[in-house]
C-alpha positions in Angstrom: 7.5 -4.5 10.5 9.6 -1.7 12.5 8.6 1.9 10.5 11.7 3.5 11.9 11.4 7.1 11.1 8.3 6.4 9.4 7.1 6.9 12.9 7.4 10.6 12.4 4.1 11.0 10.3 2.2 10.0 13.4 4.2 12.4 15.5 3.6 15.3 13.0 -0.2 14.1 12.5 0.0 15.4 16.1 1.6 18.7 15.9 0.0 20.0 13.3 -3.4 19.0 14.9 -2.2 21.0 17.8 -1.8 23.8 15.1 -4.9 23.3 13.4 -7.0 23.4 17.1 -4.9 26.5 18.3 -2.9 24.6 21.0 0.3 25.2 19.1 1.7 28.2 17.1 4.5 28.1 15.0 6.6 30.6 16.6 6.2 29.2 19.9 9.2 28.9 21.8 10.6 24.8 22.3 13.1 23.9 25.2 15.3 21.1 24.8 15.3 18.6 28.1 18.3 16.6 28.8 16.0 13.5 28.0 15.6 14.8 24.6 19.3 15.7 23.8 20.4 12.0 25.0 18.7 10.3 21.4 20.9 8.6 19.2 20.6 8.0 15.5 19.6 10.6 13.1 19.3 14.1 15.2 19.9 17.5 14.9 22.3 17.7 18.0 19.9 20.1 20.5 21.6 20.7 23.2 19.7 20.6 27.0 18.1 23.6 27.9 18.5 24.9 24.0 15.2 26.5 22.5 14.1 26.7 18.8 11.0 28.0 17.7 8.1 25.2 17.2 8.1 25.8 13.1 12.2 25.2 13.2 11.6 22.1 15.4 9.0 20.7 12.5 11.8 21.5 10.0 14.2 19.5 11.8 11.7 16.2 11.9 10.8 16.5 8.2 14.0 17.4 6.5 16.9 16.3 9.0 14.5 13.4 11.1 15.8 14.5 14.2 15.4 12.0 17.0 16.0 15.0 19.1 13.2 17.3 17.6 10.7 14.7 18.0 11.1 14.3 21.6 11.1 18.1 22.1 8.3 18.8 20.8 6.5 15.6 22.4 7.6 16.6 25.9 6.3 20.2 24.7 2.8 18.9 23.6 1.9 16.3 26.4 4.3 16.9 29.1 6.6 13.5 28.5 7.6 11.4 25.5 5.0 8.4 27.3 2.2 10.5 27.3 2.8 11.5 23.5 2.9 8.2 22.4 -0.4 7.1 24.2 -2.1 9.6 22.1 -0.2 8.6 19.3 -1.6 5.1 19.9 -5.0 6.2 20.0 -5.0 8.0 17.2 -3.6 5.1 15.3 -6.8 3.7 16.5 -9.1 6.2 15.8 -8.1 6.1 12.0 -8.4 2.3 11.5 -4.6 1.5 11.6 -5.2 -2.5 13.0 -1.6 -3.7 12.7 0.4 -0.6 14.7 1.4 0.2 17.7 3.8 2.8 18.8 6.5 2.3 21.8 8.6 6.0 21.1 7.9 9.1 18.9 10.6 8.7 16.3 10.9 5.1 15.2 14.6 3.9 17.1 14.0 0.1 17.4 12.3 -1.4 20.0 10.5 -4.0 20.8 6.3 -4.2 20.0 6.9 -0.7 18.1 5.6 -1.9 14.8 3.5 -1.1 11.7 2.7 -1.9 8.2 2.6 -0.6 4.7 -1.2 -0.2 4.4 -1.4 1.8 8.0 1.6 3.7 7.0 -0.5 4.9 3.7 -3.5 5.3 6.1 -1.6 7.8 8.4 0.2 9.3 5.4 -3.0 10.5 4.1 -3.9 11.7 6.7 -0.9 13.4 7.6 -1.5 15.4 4.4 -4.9 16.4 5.1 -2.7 19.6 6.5 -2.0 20.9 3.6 0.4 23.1 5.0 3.0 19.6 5.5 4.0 20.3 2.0 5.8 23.5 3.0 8.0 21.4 4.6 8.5 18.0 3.0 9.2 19.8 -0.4 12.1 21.6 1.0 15.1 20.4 0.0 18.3 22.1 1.5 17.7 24.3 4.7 19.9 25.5 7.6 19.3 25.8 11.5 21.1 28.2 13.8 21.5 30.8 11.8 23.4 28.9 8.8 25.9 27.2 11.2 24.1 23.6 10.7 22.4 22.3 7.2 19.1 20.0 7.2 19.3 18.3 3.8 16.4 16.6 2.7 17.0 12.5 3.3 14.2 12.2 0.8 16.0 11.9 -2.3 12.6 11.5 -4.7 11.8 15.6 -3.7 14.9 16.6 -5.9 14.8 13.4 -9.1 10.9 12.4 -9.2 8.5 14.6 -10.9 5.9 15.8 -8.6 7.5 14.2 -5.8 6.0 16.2 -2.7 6.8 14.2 0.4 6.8 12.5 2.9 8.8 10.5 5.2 12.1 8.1 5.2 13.1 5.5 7.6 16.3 3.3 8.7 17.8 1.3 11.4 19.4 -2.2 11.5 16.4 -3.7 12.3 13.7 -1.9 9.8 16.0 -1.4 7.0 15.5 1.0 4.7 11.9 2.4 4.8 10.1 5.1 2.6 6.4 6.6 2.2 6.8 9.0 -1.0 4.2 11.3 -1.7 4.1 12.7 -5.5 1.2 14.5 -6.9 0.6 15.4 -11.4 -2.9 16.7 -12.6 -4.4 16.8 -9.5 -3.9 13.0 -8.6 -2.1 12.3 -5.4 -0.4 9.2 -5.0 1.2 7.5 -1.9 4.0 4.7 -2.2 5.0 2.6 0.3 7.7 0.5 1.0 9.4 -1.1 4.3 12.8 -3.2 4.8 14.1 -2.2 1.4 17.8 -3.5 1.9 19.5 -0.5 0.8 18.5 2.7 0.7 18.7 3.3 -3.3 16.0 0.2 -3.8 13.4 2.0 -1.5 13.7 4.8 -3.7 13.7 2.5 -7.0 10.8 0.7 -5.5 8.8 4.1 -4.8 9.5 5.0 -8.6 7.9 1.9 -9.8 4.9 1.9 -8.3 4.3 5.8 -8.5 4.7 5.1 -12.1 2.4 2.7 -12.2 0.1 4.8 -10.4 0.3 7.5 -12.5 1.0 5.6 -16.2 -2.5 3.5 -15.6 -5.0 6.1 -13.9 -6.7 9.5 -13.5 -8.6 11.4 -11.3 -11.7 12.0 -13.6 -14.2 14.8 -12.0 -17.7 14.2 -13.0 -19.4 17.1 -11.1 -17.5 20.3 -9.6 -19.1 22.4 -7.1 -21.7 25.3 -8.4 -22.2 23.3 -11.5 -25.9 22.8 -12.2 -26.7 19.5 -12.6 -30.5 19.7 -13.9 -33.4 21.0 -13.6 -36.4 20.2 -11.2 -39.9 21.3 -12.1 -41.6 23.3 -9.4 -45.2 22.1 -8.8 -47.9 25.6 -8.3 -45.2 28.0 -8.1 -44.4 31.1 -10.0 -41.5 29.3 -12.1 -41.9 26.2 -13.5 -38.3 24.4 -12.8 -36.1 25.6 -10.7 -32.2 24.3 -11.2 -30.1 22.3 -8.9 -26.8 22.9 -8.0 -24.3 20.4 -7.1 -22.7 21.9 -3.4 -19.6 20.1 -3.5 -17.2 19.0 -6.5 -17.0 15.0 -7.4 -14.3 13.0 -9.0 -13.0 9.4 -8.7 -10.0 7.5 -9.0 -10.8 5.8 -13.1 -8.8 3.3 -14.6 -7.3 5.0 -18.0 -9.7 3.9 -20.7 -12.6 3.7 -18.7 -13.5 7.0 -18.1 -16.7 6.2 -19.7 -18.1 4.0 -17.4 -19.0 6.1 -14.7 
């Protein structure tokens, strides 16, 4: 199906691996080209030759989904929008995502830029491997120019669903009205997907549902967490008799309610 802005979680898996390997700082400076200014759709109206700092451009593609922004910090990253979006591609690859493939770097319609709900969770997740995402998809009303333009959130779930953390909406004529919502309660993080809702209040609805199934019908149940000791070993010749093991990393699974025993 088309993601629409959807696409924007692959663009931002992108940046923030640029941040993460030191090719990118947040207040690096971002010039606007005259390529990036001429986007339609949803944008944050950058005008050629205007510069924002790299953290305001990330603002502007999580909260506002500028078209704009995207392209701007593509060009920044790899030189041009095409280059961007061959890396884009093979990083689609790289994390197993078999039924995507990226034309742009913001999700405007066109032809053989598709994806689908199980690579959308697949680049979600790992989207959110950077922790530091959330300190931007949780933000619900922010401004951009000093105060003289407002970025509302067009993830409506961050404001009515509890625990609601994220991540990305999505709509044009031809996707319809996408979502992957992010919510997180007692350590268990859920994604929701949902593509070519027909209006935009049923992709939210939808997202409810199944994050409420999600989180009515299981738990994250840790067996083991890291330093705990785990038993004891008995030391053959040695000046102790056991010595105890310790468990190096933390353990937990994704249990069905009720059958937490069963481990």
């Amino acid at each position: 199906r088309s993601p629409a802005s959807i696409t924007k979680i692959m663009t931002l898996i992108l940046i923030f691996d640029a941040i993460r390997d030191g090719r990118l700082h947040l207040d690096d400076t971002i010039t606007t080209s005259a390529y990036a200014k001429s986007m339609g759709g949803s944008q944050v109206y950058l005008e050629e030759g205007e510069t924002q700092k790299a953290e305001t451009m990330i603002k502007c593609i999580v909260i506002a989904s500028g078209n704009d922004a995207s392209v701007a910090m593509a060009e920044h990253l790899a030189g041009s929008e095409s280059a961007f979006v061959d890396m884009m591609n093979e990083k689609a690859k790289e994390l197993g995502m078999e039924n995507t493939h990226f034309m742009n770097t913001n999700g405007l319609d066109e032809d053989d830029h598709y994806s689908s709900a199980r690579d959308v969770a697949i680049m979600s997740r790992e989207l959110m491997k950077h922790e530091t995402i959330f300190n931007y998809t949780s933000i619900w009303m922010d401004t951009l120019r000093g105060g003289k333009f407002q970025l509302a959130n067009t993830n409506k779930l961050i404001r009515f669903y509890d625990g609601a953390n994220g991540l990305k909406t999505g709509s044009t004529s031809k996707a319809l009205c996408c979502l992957s919502a992010a919510a997180k309660r007692n350590d268990m993080q859920l994604i929701a997907v949902v593509l070519g809702a027909p209006t935009s209040a049923e992709r939210f609805a939808s997202a409810k549902s199944l994050l409420d199934y999600g989180f009515a019908n299981y738990a994250v149940n840790t067996q083991i967490t890291a330093g705990d000791e785990v038993q004891k070993i008995a030391v053959e010749k040695g000046v102790d008799k056991e010595v105890g093991v310790v468990a190096g990393d933390s353990c937990s699974t994704l249990v069905k309610k009720g059958q937490e025993d069963n481990i």
